[in-house]
VEXGU-427283 format. One line per field, with one value per residue (C-alpha): residue number from 1; z, y, x. Coordinates in nm, 3 decimals. Layout:
N
resi = NUM ... .
w = Z ... .
v = Y ... .
u = X ... .
This chain:
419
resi = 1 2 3 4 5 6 7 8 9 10 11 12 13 14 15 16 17 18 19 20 21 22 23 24 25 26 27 28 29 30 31 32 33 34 35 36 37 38 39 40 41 42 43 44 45 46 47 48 49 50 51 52 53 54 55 56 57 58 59 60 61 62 63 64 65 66 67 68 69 70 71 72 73 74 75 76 77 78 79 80 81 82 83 84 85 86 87 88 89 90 91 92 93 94 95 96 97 98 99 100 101 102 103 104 105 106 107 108 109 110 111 112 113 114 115 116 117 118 119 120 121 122 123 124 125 126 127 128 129 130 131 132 133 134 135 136 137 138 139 140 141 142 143 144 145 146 147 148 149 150 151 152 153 154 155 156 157 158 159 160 161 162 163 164 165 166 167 168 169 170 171 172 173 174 175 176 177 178 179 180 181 182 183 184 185 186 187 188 189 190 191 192 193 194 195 196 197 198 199 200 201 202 203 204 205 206 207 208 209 210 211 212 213 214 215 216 217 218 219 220 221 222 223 224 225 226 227 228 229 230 231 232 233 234 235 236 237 238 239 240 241 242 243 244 245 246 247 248 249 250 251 252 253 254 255 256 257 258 259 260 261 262 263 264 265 266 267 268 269 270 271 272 273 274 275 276 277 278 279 280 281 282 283 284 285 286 287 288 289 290 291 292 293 294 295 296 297 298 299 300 301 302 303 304 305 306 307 308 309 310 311 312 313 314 315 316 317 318 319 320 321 322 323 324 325 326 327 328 329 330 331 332 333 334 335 336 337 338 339 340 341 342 343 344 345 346 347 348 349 350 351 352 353 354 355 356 357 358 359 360 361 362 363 364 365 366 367 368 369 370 371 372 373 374 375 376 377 378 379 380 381 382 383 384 385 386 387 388 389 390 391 392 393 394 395 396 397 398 399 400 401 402 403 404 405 406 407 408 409 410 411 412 413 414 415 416 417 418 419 .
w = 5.405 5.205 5.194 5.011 4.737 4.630 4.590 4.402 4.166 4.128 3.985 3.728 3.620 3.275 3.155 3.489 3.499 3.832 3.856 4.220 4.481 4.822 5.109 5.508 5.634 5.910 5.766 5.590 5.436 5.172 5.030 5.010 4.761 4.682 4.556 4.243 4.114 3.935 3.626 3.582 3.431 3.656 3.546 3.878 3.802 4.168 4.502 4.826 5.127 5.376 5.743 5.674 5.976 5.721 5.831 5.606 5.600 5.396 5.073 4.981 4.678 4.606 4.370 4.140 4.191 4.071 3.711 3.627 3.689 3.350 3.467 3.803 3.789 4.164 4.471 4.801 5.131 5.383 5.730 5.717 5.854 5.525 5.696 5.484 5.406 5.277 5.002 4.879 4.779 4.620 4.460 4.274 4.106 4.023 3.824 3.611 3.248 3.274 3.546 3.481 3.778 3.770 4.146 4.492 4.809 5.095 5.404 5.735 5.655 5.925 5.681 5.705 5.577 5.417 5.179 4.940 4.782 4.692 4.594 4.397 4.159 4.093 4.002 3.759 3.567 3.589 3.277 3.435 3.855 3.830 4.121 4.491 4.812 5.116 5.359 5.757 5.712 5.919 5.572 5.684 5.483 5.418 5.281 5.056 4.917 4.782 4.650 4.437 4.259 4.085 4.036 3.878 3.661 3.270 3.312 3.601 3.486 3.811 3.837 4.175 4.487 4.840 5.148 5.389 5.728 5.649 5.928 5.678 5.749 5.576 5.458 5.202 4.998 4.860 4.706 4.589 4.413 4.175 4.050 4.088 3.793 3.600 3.598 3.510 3.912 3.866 4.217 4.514 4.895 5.140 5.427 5.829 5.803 5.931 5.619 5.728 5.551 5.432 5.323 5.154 5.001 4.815 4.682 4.581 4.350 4.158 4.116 3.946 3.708 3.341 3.368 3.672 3.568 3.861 3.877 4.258 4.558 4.913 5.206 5.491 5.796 5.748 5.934 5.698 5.788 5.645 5.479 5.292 5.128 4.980 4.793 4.723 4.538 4.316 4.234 4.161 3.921 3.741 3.678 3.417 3.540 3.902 3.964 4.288 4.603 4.951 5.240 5.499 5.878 5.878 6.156 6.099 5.776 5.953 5.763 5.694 5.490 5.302 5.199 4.995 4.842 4.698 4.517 4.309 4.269 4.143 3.888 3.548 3.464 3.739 3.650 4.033 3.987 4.353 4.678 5.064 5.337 5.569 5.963 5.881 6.155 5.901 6.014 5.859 5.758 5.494 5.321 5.195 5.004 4.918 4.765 4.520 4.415 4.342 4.150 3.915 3.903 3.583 3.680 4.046 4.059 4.422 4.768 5.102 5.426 5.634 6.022 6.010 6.219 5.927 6.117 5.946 5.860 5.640 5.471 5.391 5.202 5.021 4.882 4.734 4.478 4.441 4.368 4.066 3.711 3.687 3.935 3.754 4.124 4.112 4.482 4.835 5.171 5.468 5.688 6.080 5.967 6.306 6.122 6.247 6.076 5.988 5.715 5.565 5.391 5.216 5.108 4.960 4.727 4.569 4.543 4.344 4.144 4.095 3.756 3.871 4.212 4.235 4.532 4.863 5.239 5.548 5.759 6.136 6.115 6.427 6.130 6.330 6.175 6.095 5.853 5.670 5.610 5.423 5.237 5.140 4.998 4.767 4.641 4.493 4.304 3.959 3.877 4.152 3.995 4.300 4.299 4.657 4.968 5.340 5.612 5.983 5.974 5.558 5.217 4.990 4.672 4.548 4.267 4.529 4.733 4.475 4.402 4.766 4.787 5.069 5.481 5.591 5.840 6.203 6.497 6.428 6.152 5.875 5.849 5.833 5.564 5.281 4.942 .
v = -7.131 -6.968 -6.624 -6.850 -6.999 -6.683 -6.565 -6.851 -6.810 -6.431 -6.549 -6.809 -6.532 -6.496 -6.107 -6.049 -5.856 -5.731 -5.483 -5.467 -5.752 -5.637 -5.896 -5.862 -6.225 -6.281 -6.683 -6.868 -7.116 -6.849 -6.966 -7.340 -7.496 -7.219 -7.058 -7.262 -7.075 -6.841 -7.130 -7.064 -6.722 -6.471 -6.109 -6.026 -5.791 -5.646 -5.868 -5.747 -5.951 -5.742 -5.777 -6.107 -6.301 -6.531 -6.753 -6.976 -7.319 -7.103 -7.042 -7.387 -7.393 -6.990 -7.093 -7.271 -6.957 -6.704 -6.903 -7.014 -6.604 -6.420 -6.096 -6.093 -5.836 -5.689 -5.911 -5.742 -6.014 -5.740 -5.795 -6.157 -6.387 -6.558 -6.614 -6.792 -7.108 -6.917 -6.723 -7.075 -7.160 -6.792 -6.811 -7.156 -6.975 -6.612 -6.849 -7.005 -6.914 -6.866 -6.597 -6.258 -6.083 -5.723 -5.610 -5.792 -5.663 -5.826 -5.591 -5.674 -6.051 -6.192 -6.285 -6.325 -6.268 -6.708 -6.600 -6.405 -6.663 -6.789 -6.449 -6.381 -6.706 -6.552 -6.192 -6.407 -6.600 -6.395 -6.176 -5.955 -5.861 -5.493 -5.384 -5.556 -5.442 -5.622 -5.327 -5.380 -5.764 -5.806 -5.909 -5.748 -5.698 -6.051 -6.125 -5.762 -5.917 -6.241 -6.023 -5.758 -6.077 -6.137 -5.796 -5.731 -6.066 -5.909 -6.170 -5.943 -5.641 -5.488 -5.160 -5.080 -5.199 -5.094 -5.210 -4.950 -5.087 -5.397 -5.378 -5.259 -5.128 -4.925 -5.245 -5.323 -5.022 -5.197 -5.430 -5.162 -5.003 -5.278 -5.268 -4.892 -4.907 -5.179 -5.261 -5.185 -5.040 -4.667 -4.647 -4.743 -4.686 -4.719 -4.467 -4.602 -4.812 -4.660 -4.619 -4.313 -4.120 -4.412 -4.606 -4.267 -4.172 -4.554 -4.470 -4.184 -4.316 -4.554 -4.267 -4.029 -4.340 -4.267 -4.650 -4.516 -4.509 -4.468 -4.198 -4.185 -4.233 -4.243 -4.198 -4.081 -4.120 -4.260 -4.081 -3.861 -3.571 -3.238 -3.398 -3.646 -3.352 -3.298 -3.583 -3.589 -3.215 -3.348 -3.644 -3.399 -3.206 -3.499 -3.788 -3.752 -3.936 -3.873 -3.635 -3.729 -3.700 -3.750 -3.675 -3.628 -3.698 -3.683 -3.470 -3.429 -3.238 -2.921 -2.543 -2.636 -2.974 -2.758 -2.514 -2.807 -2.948 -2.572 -2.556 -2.890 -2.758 -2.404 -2.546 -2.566 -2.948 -3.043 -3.212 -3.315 -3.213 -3.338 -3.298 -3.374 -3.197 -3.272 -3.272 -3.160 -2.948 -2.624 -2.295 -1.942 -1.960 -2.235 -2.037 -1.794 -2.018 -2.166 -1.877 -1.860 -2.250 -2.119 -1.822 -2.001 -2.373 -2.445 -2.779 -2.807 -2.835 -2.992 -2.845 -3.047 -2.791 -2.926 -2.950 -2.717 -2.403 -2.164 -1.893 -1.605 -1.432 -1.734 -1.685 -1.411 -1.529 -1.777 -1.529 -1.324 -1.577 -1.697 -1.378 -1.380 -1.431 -1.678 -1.932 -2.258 -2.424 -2.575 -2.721 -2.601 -2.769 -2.579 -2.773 -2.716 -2.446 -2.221 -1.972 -1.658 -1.425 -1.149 -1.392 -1.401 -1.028 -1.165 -1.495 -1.311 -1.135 -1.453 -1.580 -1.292 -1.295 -1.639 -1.782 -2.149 -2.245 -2.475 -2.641 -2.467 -2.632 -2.382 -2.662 -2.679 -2.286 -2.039 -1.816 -1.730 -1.589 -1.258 -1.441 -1.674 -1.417 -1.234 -1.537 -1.592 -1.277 -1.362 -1.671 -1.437 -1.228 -1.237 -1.363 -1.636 -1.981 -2.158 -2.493 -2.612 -2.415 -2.628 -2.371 -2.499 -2.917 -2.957 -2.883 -2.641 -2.692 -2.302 -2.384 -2.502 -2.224 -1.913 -2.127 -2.114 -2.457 -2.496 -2.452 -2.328 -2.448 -2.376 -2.260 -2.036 -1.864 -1.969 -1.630 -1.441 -1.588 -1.654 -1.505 .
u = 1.702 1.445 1.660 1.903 1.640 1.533 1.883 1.969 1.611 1.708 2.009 1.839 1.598 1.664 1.796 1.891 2.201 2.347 2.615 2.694 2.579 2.622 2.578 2.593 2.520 2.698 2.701 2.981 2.698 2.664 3.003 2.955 2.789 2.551 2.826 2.835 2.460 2.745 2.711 2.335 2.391 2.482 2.587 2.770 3.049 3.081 3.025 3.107 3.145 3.326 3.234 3.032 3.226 3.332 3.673 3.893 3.653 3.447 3.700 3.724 3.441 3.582 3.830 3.505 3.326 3.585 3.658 3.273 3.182 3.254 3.089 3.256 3.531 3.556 3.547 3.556 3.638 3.810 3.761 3.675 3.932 4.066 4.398 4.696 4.473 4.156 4.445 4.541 4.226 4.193 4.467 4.390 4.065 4.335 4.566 4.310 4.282 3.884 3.908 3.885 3.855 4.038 3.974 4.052 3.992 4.178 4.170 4.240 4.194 4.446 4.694 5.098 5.433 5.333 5.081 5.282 5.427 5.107 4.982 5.333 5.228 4.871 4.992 5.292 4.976 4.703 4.619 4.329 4.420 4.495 4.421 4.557 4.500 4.623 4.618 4.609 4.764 5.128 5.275 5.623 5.938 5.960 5.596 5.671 5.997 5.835 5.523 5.802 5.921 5.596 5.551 5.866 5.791 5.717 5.421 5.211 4.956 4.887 4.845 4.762 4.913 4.758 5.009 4.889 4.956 5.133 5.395 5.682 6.004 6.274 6.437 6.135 6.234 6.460 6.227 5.980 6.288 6.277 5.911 5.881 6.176 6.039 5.654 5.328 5.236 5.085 4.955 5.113 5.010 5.277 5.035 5.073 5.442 5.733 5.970 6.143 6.418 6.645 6.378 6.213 6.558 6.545 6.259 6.323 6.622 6.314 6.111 6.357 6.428 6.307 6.183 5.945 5.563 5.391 5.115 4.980 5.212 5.086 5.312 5.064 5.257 5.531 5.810 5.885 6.124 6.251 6.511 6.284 6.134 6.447 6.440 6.067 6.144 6.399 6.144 5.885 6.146 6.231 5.970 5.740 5.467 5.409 5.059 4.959 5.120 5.019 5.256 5.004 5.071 5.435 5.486 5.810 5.820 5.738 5.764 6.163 6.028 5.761 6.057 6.265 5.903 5.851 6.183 6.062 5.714 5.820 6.043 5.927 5.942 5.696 5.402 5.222 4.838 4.740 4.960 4.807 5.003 4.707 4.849 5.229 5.277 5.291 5.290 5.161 5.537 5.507 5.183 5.479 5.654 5.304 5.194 5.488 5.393 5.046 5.138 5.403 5.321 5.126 4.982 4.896 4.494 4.460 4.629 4.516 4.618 4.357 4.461 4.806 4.771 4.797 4.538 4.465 4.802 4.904 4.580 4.688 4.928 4.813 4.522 4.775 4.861 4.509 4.379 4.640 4.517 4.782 4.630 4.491 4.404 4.116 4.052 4.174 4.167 4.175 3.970 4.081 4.342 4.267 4.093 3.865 3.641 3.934 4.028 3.735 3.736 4.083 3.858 3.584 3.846 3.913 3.589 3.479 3.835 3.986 3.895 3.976 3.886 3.574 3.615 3.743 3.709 3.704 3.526 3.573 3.703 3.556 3.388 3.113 2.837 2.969 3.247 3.032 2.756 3.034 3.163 2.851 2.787 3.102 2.878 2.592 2.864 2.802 3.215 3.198 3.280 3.322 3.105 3.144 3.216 3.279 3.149 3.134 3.077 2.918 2.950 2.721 2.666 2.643 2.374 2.153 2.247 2.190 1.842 1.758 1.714 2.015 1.968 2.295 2.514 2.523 2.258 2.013 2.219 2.024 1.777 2.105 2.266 2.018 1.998 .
């Protein structure tokens, strides 16, 4: 077609250079022979192709494209049926010497417990692949057990690993123990399969190993419990490398689970800059034991809340130790926290006090008007050094808003609320 010619001429046109190539065709003629303008020249280091209704008959010629691209470092092909066939091909172009790709994006592409084997030989020759994810594919315990023995080959470089929604089971853990211990994997995402507390606790026993190197470990709902936490704090206490933690959507974890986390936070050896506690089930109880984390914890920056009933009594708390000249937090979630406007007095103290805070989110809050006229009032204070405040359903930027140049939030509140 003639959309393809010019694509193909843009490509030829000497100096181009394109960073990021997005496409939406809903065609798989795109990836035929067309494919193959990569060895006129092209400077594509990003190409997208997610939701293009491509299927596996349209891979075959992918394998040329990926090792005659030397620009092309990030491919993105979620949400197109690949399917086990479609990852051979791929895989033919990941273990030859010439390619140098250092992304892959594999969402959702209908593929099966078969392909990691295929997969495991690319991440054993491949000298570039970094980052993997393979999120929302049924690749089950069995396809994660063939993938950990490439990973834990000294041969693989990957450094981030995304398995959210794979179908997994305690029973991988065991597997994950292995290259947690010994490889090059700083961020792993095990969010949406049921691990639970044995296959937590395995985990856990990798992560407090000084071989452990992992920075960023994702375990959004994953049937966590109280207990888990537990484990998690003495994980915290110990490794030397972990600083971001999300534990979101375990609804099991509850105020008791919060309690055991807090003893691993408070003590002086932890290093976690970023925990997510978004959906727990937490009551105003937890913000207690909250408030002494914030008051003595020298390296927490980021606290997600957002969507616990903490209402306005464990507000409270928590403002005690923000208003502290101790507190280095820098960002605070509280979106959906069942707040009202008698929290907002305590709110406005630590806008006008805390040396640290820059970000804080009070979105989808009953404020009403009479709340975030007064929180507002906290933004024009001369020792405010908040940069973003959430109020009702968006985010101001407070240099816009002491410039004037910002329309607040909510119905005919606007007059009421302007500097």
């Amino acid at each position: 077609s003639v959309l393809y010619r010019d694509l193909i001429s843009l490509f030829r046109f000497t100096g181009t250079c394109l960073i990021s190539f997005l496409l939406r065709f809903t065609s798989c003629r795109f990836l035929d022979r067309r494919l193959r303008f990569s060895g006129t020249g092209s400077k594509i280091e990003t190409l997208s192709l997610e939701r293009c209704d491509l299927h596996s008959s349209c891979f075959k010629d992918l394998h040329y494209f990926l090792i005659t691209n030397p620009s092309l470092i990030t491919l993105d092909l979620s949400h197109n049926e690949l399917q086990d066939s479609g990852v051979k091909h791929l895989c033919e172009g990941l273990r030859h010497r010439d390619c140098v790709l250092q992304e892959l994006r594999l969402r959702a592409c209908g593929l099966t417990p078969s392909c990691c084997k295929k997969l495991r030989s690319a991440i054993i020759t491949n000298r570039s692949l970094i980052i993997l994810d393979l999120s929302e594919n049924k690749l089950q315990d069995s396809g994660v057990k063939r993938l950990c023995k490439g990973l834990r080959h000294p041969g693989c470089v990957l450094q981030e690993l995304r398995l959210e929604h794979c179908d997994l089971s305690s029973s991988c853990c065991d597997d994950l123990y292995f290259i947690i211990t010994n490889g090059s994997l700083i961020t792993l995402d095990l969010s949406w399969n049921i691990l639970q507390e044995s296959g937590v606790k395995h985990l856990c026993e990798g992560l407090r190993d000084p071989g452990c190197v992992l920075r960023e470990l994702r375990l959004y709902r994953c049937g966590l419990t109280s207990s888990s936490c537990e484990d998690l704090s003495s994980v915290i206490i110990a490794n030397r490398t972990l600083i971001k933690l999300d534990l979101s959507a375990n609804y099991n974890v509850q105020d008791s689970g919060i309690k055991r986390l807090c003893k691993g936070l408070m003590h002086r050896n932890s290093i976690l800059r970023e925990l997510r506690l978004n959906h727990c089930i937490l009551t105003s109880s937890t913000c207690k034991q909250l408030r002494s984390v914030i008051i003595t914890n020298r390296s927490l920056i980021t606290l997600d809340l957002s969507r616990n009933i903490l209402q306005d009594s464990g507000i409270k708390h928590l403002c005690e130790g923000l208003r502290l000249p101790d507190c280095v937090l820098q960002e605070l979630r509280l979106e959906r926290c069942g707040l009202t406007p008698s929290c907002c007095e305590d709110l406005y103290s630590v806008i006008i006090t805390n040396r640290s805070l820059i970000k804080l989110d009070l979105t989808h809050n009953n404020l009403e008007v009479s709340g975030m006229k007064r929180l507002c009032e906290g933004l024009r204070h001369p020792d405010c050094v908040l940069k973003e405040l959430g109020l009702d359903s968006r985010t101001i930027n407070v240099a816009e808003y002491r410039a004037g140049n910002v329309l607040l939030p909510g119905r005919n509140i606007s007059d009421s609320l302007q500097v």
